[in-house]
C-alpha positions as CSV (number, residue, x, y, z in Angstrom):
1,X,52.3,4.8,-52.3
2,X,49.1,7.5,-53.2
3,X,47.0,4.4,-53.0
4,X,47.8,3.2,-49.7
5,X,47.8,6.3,-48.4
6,X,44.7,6.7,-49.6
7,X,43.7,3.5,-47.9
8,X,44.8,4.6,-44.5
9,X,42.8,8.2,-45.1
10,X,39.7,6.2,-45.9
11,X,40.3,3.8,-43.0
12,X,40.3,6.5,-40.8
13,X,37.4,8.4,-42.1
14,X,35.0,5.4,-41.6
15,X,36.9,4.8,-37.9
16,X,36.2,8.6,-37.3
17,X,32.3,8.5,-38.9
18,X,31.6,5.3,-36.4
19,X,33.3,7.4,-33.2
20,X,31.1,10.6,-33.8
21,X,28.2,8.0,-34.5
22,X,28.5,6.4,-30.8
23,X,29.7,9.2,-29.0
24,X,25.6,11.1,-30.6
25,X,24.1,7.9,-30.0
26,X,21.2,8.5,-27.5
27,X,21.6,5.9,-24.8
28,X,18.6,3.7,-23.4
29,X,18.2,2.4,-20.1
30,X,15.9,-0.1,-20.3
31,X,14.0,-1.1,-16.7
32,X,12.0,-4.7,-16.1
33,X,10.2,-4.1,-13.0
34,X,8.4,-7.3,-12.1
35,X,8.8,-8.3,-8.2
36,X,10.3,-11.1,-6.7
37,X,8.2,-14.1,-6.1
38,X,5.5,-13.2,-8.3
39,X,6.7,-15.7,-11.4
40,X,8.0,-18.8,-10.6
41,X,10.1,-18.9,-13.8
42,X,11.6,-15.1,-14.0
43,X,13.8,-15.8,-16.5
44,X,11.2,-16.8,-18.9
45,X,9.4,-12.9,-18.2
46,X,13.1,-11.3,-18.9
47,X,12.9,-13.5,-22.0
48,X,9.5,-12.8,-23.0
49,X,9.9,-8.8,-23.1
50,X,13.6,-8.7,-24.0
51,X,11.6,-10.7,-26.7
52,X,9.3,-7.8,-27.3
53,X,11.4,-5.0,-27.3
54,X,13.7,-6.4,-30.1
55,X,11.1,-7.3,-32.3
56,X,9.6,-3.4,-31.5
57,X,13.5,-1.9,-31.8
58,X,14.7,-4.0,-34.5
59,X,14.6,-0.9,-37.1
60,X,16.1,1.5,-34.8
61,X,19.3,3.0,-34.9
62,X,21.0,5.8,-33.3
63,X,20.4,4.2,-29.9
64,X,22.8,2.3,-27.2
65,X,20.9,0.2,-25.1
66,X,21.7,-0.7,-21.7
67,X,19.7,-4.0,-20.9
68,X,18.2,-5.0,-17.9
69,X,20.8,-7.2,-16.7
70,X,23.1,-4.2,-16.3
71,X,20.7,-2.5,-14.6
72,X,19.0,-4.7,-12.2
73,X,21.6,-4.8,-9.5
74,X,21.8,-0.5,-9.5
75,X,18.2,-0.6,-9.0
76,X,18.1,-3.0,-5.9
77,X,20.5,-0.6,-4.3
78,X,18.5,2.1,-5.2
79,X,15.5,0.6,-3.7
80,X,17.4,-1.0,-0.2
81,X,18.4,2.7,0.0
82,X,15.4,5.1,-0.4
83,X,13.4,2.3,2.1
84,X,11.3,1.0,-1.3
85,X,11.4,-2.7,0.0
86,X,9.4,-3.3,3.0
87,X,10.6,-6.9,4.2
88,X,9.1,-9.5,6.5
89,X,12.1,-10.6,7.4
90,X,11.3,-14.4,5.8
91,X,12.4,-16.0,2.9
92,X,14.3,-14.0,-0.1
93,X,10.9,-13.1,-2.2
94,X,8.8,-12.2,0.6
95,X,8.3,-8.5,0.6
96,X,6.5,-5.7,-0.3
97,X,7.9,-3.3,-2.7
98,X,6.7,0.6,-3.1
99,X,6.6,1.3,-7.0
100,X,8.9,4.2,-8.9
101,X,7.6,7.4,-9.1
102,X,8.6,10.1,-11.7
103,X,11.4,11.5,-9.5
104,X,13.1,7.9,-9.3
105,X,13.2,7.3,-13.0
106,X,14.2,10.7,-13.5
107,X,17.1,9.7,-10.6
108,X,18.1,6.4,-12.2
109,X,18.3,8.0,-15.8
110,X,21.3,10.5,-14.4
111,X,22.8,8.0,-13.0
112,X,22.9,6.1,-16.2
113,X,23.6,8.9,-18.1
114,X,20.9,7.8,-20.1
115,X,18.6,10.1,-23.0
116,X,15.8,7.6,-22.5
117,X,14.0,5.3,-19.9
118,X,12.2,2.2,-21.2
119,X,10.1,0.9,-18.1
120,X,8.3,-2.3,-18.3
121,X,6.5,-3.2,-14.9
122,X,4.4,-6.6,-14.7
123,X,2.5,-7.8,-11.8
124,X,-0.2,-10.1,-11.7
125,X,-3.4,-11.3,-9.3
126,X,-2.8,-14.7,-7.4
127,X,-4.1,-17.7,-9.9
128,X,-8.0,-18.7,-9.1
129,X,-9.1,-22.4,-9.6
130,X,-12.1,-23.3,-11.9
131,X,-13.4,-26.8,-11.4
132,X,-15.6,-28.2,-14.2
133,X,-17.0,-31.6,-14.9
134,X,-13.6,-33.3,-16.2
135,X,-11.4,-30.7,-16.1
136,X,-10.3,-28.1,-14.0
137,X,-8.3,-24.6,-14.5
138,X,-5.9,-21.7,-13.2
139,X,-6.7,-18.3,-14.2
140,X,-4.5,-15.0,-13.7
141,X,-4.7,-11.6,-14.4
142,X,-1.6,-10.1,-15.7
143,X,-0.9,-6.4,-15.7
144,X,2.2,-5.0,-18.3
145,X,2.7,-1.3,-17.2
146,X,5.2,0.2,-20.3
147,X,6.5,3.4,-20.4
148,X,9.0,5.4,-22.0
149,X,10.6,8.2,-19.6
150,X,12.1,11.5,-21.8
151,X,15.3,12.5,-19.8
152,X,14.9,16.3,-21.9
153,X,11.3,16.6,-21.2
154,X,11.4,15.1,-17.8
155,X,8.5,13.4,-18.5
156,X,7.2,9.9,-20.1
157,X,6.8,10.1,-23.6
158,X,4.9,7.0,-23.9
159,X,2.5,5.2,-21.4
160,X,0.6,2.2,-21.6
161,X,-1.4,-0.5,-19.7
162,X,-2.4,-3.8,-20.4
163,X,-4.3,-6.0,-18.8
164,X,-4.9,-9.8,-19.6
165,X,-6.3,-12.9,-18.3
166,X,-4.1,-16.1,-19.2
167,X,-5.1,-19.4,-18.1
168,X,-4.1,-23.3,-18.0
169,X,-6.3,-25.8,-18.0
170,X,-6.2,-30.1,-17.4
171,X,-8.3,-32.3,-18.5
172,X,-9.3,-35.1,-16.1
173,X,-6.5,-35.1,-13.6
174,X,-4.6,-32.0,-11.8
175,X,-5.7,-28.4,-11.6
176,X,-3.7,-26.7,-14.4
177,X,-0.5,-24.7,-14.0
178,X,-0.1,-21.0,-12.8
179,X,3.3,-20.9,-14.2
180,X,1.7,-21.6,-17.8
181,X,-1.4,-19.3,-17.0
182,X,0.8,-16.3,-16.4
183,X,2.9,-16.7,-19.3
184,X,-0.1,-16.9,-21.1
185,X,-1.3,-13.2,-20.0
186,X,2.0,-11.9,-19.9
187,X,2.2,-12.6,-23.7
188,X,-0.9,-11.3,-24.4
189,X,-0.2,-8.0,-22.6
190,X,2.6,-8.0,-24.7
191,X,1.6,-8.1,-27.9
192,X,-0.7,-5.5,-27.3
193,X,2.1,-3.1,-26.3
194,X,3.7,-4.2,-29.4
195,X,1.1,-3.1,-31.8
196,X,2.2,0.2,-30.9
197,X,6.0,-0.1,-32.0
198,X,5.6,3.2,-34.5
199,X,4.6,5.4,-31.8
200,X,6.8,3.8,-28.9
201,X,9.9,4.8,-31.8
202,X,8.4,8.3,-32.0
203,X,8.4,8.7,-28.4
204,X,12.6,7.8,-28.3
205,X,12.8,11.3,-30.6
206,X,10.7,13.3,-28.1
């Protein structure tokens, strides 16, 4: 009887430490800003950084994330509704779109009741062709704005830019591929972002 009872008392302690656990956990909302029509492939850029921000995460703990998937559809109603889109009426893709200033990540974090903000933009320059002898190539520039938004300091506690040139080239017939080129760049701008992982984890206890 004393050691079942014990069972239940330890049961509960460990249901009680992982409660108190979630309800402190500081919660994430993570942002991909990266506007429609730019990549031909989206899902491979959602890929690609959901890609980068495990492998820059993967030690942390004490966080609940809520991905970009779960955010994406709050954030085109926030944009529709504070006149962010500016639309030419055509085809879904073809707009113009007004970037996020401090006050709307600091908006989008209450409403998320989120402790951070992790804000990956990426835009890129429209693909140039180089013609050579027997082959000929596409080359982009890519642009990875990442930033990490303190809901306690209102401020970001982490910024960076990178800038990268990714190309795709094809020997003796064709012209290359911009899809390929800005994949390329994207994953360069990445991996720069990710050699700061120690610091972008510092900036989630700011």
């Amino acid at each position: 009887m004393l050691k079942k009872l014990f069972s239940i008392l330890c049961m509960a302690a460990v249901i009680l430490f992982a409660a108190n656990s979630q309800a402190f956990a500081a919660k994430v909302v993570m942002i991909l800003d990266a506007p429609t029509g730019t990549f031909s492939e989206p899902e491979k850029v959602y890929s690609l950084v959901q890609d980068t921000l495990s492998k820059i995460l993967q030690d942390t703990a004490g966080y609940e994330f809520l991905p970009p998937s779960e955010t994406e559809n709050y954030i085109q109603i926030y944009r529709e509704e504070n006149d962010m889109i500016i639309s030419s009426g055509a085809e879904e893709g073809k707009h113009d779109e007004k970037w996020f200033k401090k006050e709307d990540i600091d908006n989008i974090c209450k409403h998320f009741g989120g402790d951070y903000v992790i804000y990956t933009r990426v835009t890129s320059t429209t693909p140039k062709v180089s013609v050579g002898i027997f082959s000929a190539s596409q080359k982009v520039n890519v642009v990875t704005d990442f930033r990490v938004w303190s809901n306690a300091n209102k401020d970001f506690s982490y910024m960076k830019r990178s800038t990268m040139t990714g190309s795709s080239t094809a020997i003796y017939a064709g012209v290359g591929s911009s899809s390929r080129a800005l994949e390329k760049g994207l994953k360069k701008c990445l991996q720069e972002i990710e050699k700061d992982a120690s610091t972008i984890k510092a900036a989630m206890t700011a």
